[in-house]
Structure formats: C-alpha cells, structure tokens
C-alpha positions as CSV (number, residue, x, y, z in Angstrom):
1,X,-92.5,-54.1,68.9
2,X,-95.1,-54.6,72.5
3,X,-92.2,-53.1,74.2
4,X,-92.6,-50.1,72.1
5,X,-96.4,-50.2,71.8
6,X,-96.5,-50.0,75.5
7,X,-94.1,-47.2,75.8
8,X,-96.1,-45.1,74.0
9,X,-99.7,-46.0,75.7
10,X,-97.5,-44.9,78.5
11,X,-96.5,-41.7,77.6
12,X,-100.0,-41.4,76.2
13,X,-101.5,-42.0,79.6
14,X,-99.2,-40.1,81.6
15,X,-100.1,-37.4,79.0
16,X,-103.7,-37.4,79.6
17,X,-103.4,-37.6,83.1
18,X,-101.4,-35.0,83.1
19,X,-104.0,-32.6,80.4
20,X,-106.3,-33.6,83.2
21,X,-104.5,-32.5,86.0
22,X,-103.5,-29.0,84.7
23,X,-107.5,-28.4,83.7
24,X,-108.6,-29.1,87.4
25,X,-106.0,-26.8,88.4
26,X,-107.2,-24.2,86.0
27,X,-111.0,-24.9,86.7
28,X,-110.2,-24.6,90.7
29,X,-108.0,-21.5,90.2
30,X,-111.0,-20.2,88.1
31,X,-113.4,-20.8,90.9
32,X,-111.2,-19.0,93.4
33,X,-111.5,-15.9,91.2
34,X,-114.3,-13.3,92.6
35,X,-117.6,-13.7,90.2
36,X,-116.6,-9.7,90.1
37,X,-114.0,-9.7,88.8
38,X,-114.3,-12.2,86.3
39,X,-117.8,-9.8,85.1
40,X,-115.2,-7.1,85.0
41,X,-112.3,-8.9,82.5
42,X,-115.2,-10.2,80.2
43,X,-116.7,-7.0,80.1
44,X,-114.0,-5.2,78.8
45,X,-113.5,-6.4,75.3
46,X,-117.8,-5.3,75.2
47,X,-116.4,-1.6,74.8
48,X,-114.2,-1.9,71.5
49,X,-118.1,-1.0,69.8
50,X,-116.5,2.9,71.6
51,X,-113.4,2.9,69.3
52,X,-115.0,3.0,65.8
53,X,-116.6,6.6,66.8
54,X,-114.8,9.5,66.0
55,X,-113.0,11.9,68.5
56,X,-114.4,15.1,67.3
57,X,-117.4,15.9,68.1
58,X,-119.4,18.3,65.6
59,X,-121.8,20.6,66.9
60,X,-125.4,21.2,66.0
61,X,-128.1,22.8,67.3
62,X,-130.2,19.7,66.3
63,X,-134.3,20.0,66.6
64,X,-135.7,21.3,70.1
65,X,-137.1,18.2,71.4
66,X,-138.3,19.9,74.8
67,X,-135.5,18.6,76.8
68,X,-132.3,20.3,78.1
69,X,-129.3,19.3,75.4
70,X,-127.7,16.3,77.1
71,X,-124.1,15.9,77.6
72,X,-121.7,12.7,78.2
73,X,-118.5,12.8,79.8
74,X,-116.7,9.4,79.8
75,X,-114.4,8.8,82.6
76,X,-110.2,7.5,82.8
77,X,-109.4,5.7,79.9
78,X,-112.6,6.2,77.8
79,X,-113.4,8.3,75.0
80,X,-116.6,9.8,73.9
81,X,-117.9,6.1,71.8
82,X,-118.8,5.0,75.7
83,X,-122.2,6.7,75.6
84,X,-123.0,5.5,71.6
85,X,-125.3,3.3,72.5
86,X,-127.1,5.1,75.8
87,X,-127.2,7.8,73.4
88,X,-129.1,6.0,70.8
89,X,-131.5,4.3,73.6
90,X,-132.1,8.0,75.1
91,X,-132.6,9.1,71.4
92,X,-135.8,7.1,71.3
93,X,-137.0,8.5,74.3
94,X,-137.1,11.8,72.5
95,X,-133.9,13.2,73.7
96,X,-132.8,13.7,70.6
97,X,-130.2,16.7,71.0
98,X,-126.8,14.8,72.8
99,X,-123.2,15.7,72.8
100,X,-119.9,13.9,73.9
101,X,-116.9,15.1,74.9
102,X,-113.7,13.7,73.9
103,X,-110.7,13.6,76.8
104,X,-106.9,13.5,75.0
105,X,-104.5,11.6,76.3
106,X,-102.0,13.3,78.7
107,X,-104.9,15.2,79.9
108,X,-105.2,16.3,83.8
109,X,-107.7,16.4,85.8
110,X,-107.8,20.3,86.2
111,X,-106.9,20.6,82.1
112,X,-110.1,18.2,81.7
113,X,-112.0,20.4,84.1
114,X,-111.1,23.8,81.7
115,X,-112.4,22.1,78.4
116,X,-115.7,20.3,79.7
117,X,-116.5,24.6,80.4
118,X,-115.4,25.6,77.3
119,X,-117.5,22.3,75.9
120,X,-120.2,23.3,78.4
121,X,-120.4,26.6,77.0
122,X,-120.2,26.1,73.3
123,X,-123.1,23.4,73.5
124,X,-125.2,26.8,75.3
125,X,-124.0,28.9,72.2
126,X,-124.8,26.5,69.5
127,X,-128.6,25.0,71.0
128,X,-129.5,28.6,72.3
129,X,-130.1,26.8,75.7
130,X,-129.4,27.5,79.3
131,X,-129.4,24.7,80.9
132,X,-128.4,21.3,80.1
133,X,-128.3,17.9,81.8
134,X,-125.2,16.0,82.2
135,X,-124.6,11.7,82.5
136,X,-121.2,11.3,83.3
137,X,-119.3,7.8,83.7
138,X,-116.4,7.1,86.6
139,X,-113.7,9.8,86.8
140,X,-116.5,12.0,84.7
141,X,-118.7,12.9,87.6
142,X,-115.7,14.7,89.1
143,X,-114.4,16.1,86.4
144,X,-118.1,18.1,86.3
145,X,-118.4,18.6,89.6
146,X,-115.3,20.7,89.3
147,X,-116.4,22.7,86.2
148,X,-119.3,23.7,88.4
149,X,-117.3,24.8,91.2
150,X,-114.3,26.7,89.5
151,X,-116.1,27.9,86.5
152,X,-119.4,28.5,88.3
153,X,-121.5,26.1,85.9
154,X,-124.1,25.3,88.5
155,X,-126.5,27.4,87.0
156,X,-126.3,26.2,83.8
157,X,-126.2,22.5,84.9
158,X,-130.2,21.7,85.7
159,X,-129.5,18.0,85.9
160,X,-126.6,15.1,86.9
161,X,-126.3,11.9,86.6
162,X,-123.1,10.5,87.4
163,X,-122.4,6.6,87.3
164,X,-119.8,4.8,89.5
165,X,-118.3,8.1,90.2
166,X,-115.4,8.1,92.8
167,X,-116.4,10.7,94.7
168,X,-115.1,9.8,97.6
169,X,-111.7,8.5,96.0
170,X,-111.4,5.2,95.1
171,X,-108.6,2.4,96.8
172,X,-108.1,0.9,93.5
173,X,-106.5,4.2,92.7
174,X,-103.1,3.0,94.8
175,X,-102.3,0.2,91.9
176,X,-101.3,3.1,89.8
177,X,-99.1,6.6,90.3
178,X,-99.8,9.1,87.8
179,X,-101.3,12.4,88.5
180,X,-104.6,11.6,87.9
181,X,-104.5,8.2,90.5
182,X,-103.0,10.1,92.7
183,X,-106.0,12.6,92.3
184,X,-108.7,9.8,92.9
185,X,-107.0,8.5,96.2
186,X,-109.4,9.1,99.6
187,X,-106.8,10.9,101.0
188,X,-106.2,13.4,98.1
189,X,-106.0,17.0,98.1
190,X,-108.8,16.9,95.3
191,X,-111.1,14.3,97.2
192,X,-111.0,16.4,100.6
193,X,-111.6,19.8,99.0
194,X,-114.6,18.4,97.1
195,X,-115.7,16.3,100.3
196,X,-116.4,19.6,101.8
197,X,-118.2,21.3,98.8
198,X,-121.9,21.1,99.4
199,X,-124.1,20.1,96.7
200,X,-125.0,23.2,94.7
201,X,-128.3,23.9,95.2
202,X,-130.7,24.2,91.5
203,X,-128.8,21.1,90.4
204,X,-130.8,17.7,90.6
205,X,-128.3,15.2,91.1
206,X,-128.4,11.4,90.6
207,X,-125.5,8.9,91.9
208,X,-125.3,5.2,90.8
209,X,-123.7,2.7,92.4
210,X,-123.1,-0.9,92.7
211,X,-121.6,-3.3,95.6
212,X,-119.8,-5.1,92.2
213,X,-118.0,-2.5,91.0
214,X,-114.1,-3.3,91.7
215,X,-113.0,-0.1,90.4
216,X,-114.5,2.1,93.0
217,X,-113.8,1.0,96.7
218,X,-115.3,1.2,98.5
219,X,-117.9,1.1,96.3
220,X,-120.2,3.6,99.0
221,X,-117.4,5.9,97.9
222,X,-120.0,6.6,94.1
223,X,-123.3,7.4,96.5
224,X,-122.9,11.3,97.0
225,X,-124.5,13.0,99.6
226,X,-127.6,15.4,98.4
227,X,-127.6,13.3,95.3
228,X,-130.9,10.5,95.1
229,X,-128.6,7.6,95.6
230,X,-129.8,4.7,92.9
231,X,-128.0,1.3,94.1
232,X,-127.3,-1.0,90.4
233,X,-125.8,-4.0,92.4
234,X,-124.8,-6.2,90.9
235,X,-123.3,-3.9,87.9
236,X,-119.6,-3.7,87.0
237,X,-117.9,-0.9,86.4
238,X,-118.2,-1.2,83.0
239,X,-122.3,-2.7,83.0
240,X,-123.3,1.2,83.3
241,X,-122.4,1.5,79.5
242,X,-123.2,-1.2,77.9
243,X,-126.4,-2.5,79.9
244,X,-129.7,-2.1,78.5
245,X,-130.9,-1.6,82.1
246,X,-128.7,1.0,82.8
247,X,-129.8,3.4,79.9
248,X,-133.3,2.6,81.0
249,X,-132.6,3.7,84.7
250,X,-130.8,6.4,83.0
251,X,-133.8,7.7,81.6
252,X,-136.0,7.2,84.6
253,X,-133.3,9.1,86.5
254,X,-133.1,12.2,83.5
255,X,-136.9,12.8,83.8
256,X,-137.0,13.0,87.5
C-alpha cells in the first residue's frame, strides 16, 4: 500500500512539475511576443459590436445641422458597423447628418471605387448638399482617393480624414495574394500611379498614423504628403475605431 501511495505522489509531482514547466514556457513565449501585436489580437474580438448593424444603409436627408453630411468608408474586411460608435461620439458634437457605406464581399478595389461615387452622389441628392466630409479607415482612404481622381469628386469632397491609410502600400500586404493585396503592395501599379497624384487642391486632408500599427508598414507609409500628418502612436490598427481618443481627435481634425 506505501509502495503505491508513493507511486502516485510521484506521478503527482512529476505532474506538477511538469504544469509548471509548460506555464513558464508559455509565460516566456508570451513575453517574446511584440506588445503590438499582442494590442492587435486582443483588439480584434472589440469589433464584433460592427456585426449587429445592418448592411443597408437608408438614406435621409436628416436635419441641417450646419456641417457638411459626413461619410465613413470602412477599410478590407470591415463593414459599415466600424464607425457606430465614432458616429454616435460625432453625433453629440452636432454632426448629426452621417452615412456608411457598406463594401460586399468579392468587391475590387476599382468596383469599390465606382459605388463610393454613386454613394457619393446619392448622399449630394438626398441632403441637397455639395460638399461633404469623408473619415475613412485603412484600405478606405484609397478607395476615396480614387473616386476623386477617376470620378472627379474633388470638388465635392471639402474634407478627408483618412486613418491608417496605406497610402504608400503596405508590406503586410505580401502575407496574402488576392487582387486587392496585390493592389496595396509598395510596388503596385495602384500605389505608384497614386504616388504621383498630387493632392487635389480645395480638399483639406487629414492622415493618421501610428508607429504601432502592424498592418501598415511601414507605418510612415499612412502619413500622406499635403495632408496635416496627426501621429496616434501608440494606436493599433484597430484603436482608430474603437478608441474614445480617436473619435475625439477625429473631431478636432473635422473642424479644422
């Protein structure tokens, strides 16, 4: 009976020694990990608020509340939820007339391009308004950029924010190969032909951009030239959504 008493405090302590072993492997592992990219993974799961919104957006003219109309354009991956709560934030601010577009899936970047016009225009049609003011998330800020230069929206565009834009193209885009990664590469067609568009000129333009986002890199690649250049370091990718700080700055930015 000992003898099997002390075969199980054995295998008990070789248990616990082991528990012990594998948790300072995990701890150390976890302590290798960039403080980034950790911020990035737990992040994430912060956005599943953006899934409860609906797709489709309905239009009304709303009450004029002295500002442009405002519209969001979420970036790769998003959906028009992304901005609820900015939205809400601006909202109290006054800016009480806001509209999101909704990308489908299977969209490319020039298809994306055609209905942010058409969206564009119809938000014109319903307010009565001529110019309107734009916030637009990662792959967003090129998407509009675009719309202004092949549908000549510049004039109708009097303000842009654009937050952790690739407008540079982006490194992380290599880790994927579909036509819209292949777009967002540095060395793309798409990234050299806009590289060489100057800023239009009536169109106030606002880039954000942080040293701790891992999705754009490098992350110099979001602070456009002829833009004021706001640095958010040390924001995630993801923090320009869902930080309280970033729909304040937001603001700031919007009224110039």
């Amino acid at each position: 009976m000992e003898e099997k008493k002390s075969g199980l405090q054995a295998v008990g302590s070789g248990a616990a020694k082991a528990g012990m072993f594998v948790g300072r492997s995990i701890l150390e592992n976890y302590k290798k990990i960039d403080p980034d990219v950790i911020r990035h993974i737990v992040q994430v799961p912060l956005l599943g608020y953006s899934l409860f919104v609906p797709q489709n957006q309905h239009f009304r003219p709303g009450q004029a509340d002295g500002f442009p109309p405002l519209i969001f354009v979420h970036g790769l991956g998003g959906n028009r939820g992304n901005f609820l709560f900015m939205s809400w934030y601006l909202r109290l601010l006054g800016r009480k007339r806001s509209y999101s577009i909704h990308f489908g899936a299977g969209q490319t970047v020039h298809s994306m391009t055609a209905a942010l016009a058409r969206f564009i225009r119809k938000v014109q049609k319903v307010t009565g308004e001529r110019k309107v003011a734009i916030v637009a998330h990662s792959l967003g800020g090129l998407i509009v950029r675009l719309a202004m230069r092949e549908y000549r929206l510049s004039p109708a565009v009097e303000t842009l924010i654009t937050l952790g834009t690739p407008h540079h193209g982006t490194y992380s885009a290599r880790y994927a190969n579909t036509a819209i990664t292949r777009d967002i590469r540095p060395d793309s067609r798409l990234i050299r032909d806009l590289d060489r568009q100057r800023w239009p000129r009536g169109v106030r333009g606002v880039s954000f951009w942080s040293r701790s986002d891992i999705m754009i890199l490098p992350p110099e690649s979001a602070a456009l030239d002829g833009t004021v250049q706001i640095e958010m370091t040390p924001f995630t990718h993801y923090s320009y959504l869902i930080d309280p700080r970033s729909w304040a700055a937001v603001g700031r930015a919007l009224n110039g």
